[in-house]
GUFIRO-82978 format. One record per atom (N, C-alpha, C): x, y, z; residue in three letters; atom name; chain. Coordinates in Angstrom, 2 decimals, padded with zeros to 5 digits. Layout:
       X       Y       Z  aa at ch
       X       Y       Z Ala CA  A
...
This chain:
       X       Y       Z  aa at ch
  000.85 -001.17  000.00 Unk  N  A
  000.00  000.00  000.00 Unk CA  A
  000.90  001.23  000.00 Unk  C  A
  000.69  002.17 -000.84 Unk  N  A
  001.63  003.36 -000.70 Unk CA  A
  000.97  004.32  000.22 Unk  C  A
  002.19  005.32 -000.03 Unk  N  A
  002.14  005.99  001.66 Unk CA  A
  000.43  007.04  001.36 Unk  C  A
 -000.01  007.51  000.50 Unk  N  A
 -001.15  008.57  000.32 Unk CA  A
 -002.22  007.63  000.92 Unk  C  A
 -002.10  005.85  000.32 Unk  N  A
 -003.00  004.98  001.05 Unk CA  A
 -003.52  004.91  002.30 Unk  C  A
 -001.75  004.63  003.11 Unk  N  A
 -001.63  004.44  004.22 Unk CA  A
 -002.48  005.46  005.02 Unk  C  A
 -001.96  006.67  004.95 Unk  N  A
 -002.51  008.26  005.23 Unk CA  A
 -003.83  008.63  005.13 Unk  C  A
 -004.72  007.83  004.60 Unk  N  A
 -006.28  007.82  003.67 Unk CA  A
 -006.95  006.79  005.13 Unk  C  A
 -005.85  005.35  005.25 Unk  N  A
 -006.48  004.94  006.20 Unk CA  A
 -006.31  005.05  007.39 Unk  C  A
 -005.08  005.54  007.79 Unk  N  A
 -005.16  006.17  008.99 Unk CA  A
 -006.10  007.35  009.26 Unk  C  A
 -005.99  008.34  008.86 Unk  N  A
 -007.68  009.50  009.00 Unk CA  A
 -008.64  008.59  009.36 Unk  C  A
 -009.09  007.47  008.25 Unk  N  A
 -010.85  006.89  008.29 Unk CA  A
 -010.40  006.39  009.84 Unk  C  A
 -009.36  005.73  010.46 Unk  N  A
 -008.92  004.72  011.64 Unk CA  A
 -009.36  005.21  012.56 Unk  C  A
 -008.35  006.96  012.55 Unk  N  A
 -008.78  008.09  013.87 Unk CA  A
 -010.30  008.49  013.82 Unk  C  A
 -010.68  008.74  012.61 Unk  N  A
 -012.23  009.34  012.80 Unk CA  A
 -013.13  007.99  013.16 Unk  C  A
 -012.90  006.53  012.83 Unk  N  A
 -014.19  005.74  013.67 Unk CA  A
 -013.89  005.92  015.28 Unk  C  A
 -012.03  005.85  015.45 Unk  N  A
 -011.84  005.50  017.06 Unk CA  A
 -012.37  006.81  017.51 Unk  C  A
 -012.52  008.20  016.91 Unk  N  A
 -013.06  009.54  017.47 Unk CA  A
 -014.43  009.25  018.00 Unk  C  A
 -015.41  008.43  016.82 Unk  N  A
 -016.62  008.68  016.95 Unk CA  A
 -017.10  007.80  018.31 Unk  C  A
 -016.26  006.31  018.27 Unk  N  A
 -016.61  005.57  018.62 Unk CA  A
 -016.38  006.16  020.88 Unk  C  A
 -015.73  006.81  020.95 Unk  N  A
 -014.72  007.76  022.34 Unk CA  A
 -016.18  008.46  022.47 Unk  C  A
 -016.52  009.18  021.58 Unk  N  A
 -017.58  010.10  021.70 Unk CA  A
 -019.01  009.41  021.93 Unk  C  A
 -018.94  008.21  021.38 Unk  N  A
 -020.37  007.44  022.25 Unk CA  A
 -020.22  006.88  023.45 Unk  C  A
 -019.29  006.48  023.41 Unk  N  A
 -018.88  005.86  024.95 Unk CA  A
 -019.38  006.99  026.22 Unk  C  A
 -018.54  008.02  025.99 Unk  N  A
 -018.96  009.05  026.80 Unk CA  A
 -020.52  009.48  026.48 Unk  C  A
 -020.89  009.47  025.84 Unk  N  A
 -022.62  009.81  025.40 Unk CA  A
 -023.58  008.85  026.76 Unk  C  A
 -022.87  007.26  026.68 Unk  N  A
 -023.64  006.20  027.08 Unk CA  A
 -023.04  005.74  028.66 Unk  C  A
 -022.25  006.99  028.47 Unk  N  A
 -021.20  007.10  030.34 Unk CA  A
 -020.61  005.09  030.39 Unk  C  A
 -019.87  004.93  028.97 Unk  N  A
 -019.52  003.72  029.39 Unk CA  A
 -017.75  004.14  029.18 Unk  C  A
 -017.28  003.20  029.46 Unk  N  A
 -015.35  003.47  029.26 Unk CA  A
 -015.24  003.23  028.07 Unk  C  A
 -014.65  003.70  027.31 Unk  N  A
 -014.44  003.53  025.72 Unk CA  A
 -013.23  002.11  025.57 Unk  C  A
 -012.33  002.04  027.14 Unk  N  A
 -011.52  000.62  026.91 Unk CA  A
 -012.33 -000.32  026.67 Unk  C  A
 -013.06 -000.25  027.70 Unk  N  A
 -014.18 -001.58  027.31 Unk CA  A
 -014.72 -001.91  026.01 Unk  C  A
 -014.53 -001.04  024.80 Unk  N  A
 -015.06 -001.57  023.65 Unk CA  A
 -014.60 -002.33  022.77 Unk  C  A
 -014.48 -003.35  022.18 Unk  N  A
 -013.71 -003.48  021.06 Unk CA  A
 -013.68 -003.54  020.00 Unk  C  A
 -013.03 -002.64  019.01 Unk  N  A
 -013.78 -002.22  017.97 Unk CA  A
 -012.83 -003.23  017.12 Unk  C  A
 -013.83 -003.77  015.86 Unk  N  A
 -013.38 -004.95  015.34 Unk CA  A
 -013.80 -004.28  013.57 Unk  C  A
 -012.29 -004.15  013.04 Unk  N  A
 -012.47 -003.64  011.74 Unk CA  A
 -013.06 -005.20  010.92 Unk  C  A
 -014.22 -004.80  010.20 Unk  N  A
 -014.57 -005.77  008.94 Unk CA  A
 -013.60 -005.78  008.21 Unk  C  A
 -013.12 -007.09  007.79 Unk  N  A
 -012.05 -007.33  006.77 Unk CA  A
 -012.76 -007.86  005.43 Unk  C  A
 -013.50 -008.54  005.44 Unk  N  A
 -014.24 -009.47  004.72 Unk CA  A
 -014.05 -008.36  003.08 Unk  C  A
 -013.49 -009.17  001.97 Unk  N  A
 -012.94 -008.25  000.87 Unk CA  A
 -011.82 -007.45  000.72 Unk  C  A
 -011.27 -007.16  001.76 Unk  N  A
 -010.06 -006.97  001.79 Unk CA  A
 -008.80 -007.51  001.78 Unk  C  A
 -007.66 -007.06  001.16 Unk  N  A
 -006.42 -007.98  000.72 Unk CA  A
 -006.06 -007.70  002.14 Unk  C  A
 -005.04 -008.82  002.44 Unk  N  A
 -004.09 -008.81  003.51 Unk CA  A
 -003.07 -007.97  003.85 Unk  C  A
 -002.93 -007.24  002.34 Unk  N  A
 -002.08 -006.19  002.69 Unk CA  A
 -003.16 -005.00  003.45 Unk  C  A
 -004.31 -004.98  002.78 Unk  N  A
 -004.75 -003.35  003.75 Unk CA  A
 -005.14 -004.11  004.85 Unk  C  A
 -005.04 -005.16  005.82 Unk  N  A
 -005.33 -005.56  006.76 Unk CA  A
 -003.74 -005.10  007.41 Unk  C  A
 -002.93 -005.32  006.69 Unk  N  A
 -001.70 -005.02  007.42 Unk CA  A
 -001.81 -003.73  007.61 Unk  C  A
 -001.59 -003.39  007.03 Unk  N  A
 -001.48 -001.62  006.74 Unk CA  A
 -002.53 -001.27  008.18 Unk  C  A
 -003.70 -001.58  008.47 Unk  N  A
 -004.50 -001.36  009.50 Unk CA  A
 -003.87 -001.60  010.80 Unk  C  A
 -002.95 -003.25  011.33 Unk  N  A
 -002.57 -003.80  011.94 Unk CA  A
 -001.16 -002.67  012.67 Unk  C  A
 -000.48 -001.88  011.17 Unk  N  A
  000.40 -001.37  011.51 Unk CA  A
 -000.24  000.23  012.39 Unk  C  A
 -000.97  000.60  011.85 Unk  N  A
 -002.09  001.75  012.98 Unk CA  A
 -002.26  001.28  014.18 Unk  C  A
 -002.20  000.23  014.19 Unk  N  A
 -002.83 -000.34  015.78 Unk CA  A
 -003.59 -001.00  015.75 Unk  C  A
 -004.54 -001.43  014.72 Unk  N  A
 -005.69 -001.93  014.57 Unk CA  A
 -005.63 -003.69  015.23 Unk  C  A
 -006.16 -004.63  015.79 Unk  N  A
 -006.04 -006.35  016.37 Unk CA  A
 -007.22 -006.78  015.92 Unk  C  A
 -008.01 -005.96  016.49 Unk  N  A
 -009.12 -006.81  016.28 Unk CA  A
 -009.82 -006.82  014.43 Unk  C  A
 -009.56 -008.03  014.19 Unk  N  A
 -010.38 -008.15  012.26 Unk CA  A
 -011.53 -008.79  012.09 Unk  C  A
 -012.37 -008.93  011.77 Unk  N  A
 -014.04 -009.76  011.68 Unk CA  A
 -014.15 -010.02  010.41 Unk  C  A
 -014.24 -011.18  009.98 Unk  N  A
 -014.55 -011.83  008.97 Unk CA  A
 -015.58 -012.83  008.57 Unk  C  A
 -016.49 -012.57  007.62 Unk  N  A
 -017.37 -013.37  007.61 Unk CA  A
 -017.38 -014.76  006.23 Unk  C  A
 -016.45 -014.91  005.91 Unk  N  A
 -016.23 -015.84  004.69 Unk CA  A
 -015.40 -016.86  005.18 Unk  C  A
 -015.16 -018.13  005.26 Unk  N  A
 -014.36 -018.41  005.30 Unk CA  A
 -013.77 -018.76  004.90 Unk  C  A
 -013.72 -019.05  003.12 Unk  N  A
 -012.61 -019.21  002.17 Unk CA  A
 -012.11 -017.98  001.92 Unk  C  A
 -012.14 -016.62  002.72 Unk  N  A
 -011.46 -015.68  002.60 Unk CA  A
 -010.46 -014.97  003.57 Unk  C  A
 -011.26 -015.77  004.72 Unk  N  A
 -010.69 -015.44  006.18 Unk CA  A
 -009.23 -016.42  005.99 Unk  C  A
 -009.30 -017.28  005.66 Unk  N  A
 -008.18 -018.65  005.86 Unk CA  A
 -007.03 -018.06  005.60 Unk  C  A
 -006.91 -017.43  003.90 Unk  N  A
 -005.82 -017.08  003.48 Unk CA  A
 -004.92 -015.97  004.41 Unk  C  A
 -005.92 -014.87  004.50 Unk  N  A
 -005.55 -014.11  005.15 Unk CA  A
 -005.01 -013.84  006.56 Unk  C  A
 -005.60 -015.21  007.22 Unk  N  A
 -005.01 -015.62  008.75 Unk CA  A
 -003.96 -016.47  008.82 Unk  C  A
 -003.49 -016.56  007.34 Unk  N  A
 -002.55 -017.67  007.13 Unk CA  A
 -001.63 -016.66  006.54 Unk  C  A
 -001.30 -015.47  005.84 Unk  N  A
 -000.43 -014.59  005.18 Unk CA  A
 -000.26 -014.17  006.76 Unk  C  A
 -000.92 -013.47  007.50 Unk  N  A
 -000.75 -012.63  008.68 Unk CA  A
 -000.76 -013.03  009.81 Unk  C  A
 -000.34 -014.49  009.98 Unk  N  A
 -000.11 -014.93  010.97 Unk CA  A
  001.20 -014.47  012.00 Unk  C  A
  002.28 -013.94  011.51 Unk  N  A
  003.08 -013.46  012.06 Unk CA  A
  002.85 -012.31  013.36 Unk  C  A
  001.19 -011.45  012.47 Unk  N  A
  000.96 -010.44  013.73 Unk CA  A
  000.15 -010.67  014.49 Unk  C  A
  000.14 -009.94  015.53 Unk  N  A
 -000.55 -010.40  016.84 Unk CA  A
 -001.76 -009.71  016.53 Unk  C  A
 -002.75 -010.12  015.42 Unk  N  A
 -004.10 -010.41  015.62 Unk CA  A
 -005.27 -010.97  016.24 Unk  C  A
 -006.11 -010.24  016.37 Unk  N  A
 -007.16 -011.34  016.86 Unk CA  A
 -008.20 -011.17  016.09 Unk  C  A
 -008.82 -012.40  015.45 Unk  N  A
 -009.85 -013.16  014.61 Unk CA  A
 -011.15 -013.22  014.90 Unk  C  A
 -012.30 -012.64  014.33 Unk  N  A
 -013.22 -012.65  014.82 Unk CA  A
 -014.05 -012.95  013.87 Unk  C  A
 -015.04 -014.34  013.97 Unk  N  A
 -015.70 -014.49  012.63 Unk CA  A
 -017.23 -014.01  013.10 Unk  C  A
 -017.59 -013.83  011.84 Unk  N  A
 -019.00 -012.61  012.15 Unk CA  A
 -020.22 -013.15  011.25 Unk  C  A
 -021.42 -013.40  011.53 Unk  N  A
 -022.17 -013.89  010.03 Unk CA  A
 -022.45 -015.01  010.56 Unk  C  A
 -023.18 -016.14  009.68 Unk  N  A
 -023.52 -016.89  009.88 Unk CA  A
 -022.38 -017.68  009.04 Unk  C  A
 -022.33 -019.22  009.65 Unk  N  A
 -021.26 -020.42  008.96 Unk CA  A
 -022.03 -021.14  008.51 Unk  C  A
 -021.65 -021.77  007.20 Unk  N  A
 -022.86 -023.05  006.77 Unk CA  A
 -022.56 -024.13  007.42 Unk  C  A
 -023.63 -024.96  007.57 Unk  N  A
 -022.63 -025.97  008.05 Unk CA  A
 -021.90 -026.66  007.41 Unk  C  A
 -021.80 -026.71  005.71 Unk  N  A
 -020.57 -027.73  005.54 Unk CA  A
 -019.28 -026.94  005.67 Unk  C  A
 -019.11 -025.96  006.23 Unk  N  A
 -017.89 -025.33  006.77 Unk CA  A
 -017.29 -025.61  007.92 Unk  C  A
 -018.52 -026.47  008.92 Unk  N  A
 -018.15 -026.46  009.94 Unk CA  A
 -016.62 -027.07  010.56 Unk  C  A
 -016.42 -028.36  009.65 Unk  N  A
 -014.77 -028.78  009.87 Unk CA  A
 -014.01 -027.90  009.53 Unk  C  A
 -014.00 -027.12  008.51 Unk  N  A
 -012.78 -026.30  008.22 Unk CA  A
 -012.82 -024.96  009.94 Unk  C  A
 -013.60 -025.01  010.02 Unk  N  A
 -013.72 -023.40  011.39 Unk CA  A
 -012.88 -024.01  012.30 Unk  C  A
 -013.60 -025.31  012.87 Unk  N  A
 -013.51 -025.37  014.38 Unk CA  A
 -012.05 -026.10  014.45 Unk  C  A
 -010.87 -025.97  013.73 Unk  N  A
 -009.40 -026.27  014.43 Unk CA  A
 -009.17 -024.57  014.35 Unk  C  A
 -009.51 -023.80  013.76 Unk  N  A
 -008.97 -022.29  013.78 Unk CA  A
 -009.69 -021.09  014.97 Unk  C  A
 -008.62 -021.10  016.08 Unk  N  A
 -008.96 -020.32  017.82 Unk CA  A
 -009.03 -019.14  017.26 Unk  C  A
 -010.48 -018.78  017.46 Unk  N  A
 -011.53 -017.72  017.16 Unk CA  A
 -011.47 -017.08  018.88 Unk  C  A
 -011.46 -016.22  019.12 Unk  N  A
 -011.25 -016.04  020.60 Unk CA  A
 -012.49 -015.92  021.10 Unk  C  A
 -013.41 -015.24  020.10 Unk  N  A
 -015.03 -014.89  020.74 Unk CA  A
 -015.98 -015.80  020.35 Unk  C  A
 -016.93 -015.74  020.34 Unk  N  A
 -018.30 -016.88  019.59 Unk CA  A
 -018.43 -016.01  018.27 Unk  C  A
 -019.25 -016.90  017.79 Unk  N  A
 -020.14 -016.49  016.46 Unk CA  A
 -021.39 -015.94  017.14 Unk  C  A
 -021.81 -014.59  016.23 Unk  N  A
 -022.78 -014.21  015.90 Unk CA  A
 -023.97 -014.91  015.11 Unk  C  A
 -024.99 -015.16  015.09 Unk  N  A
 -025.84 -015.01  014.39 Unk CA  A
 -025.52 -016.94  013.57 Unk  C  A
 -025.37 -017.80  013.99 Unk  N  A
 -025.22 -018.68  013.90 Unk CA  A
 -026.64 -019.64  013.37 Unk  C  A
 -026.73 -020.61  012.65 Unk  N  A
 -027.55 -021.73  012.32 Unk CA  A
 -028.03 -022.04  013.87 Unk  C  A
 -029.16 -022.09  014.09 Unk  N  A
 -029.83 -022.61  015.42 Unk CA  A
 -029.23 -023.82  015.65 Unk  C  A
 -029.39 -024.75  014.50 Unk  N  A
 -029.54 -026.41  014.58 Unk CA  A
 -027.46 -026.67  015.01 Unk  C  A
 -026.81 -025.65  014.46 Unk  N  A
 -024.94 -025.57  014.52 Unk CA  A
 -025.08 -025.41  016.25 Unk  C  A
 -025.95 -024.20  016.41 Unk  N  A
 -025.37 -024.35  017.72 Unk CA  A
 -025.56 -025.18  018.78 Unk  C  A
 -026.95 -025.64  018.49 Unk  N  A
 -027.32 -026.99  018.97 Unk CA  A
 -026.07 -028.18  019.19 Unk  C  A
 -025.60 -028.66  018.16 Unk  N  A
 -024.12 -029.44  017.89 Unk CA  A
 -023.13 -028.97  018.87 Unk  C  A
 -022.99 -027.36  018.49 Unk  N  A
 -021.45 -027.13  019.44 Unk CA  A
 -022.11 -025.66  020.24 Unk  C  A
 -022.63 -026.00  021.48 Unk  N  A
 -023.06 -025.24  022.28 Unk CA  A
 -022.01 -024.23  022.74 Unk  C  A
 -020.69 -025.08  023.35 Unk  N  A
 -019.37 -024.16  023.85 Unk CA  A
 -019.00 -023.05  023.17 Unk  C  A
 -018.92 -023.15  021.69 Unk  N  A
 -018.01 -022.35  021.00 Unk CA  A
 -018.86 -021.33  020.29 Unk  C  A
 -020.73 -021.48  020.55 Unk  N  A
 -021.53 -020.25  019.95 Unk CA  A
 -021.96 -019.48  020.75 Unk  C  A
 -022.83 -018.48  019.87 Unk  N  A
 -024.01 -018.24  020.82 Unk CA  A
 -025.26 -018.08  019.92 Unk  C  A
């Protein structure tokens, strides 16, 4: 990513973490407590880096023939993975060896039925 890029996404970075400071205080909650989790889903691994290098950890992805690659190029950084969306279930073997730190959102009723621990 060249540097006018970089510079394009750092601004959009500061103005969500601005907005996001400014609700916190709206809703008298601590703004640490939030964690704001950039959507990756369509994005190359490089502008995930490029984010990572801002500061950015937390990534949410809802594909998972798209998430794979990309947790597999950027494994080196200290990311954390967050899959978002619903999983089909014939995906389900490929997910569950890859440590997702949070649950799934919005999950197949009958999936979570199967694996109660790891949804919600």
């Amino acid at each position: 990513m060249d540097g006018r890029a970089e510079g394009l996404a750092a601004l959009r970075l500061h103005g969500v973490r601005t907005r996001l400071t400014a609700a916190a205080a709206a809703a008298a909650r601590d703004p640490k407590g939030i964690i704001l989790v950039a959507v990756s889903k369509t994005q190359t691994a490089e502008a995930v880096a490029t984010l990572a290098r801002l500061g950015q950890r937390d990534f949410g992805e809802n594909y998972l023939q798209e998430a794979l690659p990309k947790i597999e190029a950027l494994g080196d950084l200290d990311l954390i993975w967050h899959f978002i969306g619903q999983l089909q279930s014939n995906k389900i073997r490929t997910f569950l060896p890859i440590q997702y730190p949070h649950p799934l959102i919005n999950l197949n009723p009958r999936l979570q039925s199967i694996f109660p621990n790891r949804l919600i």
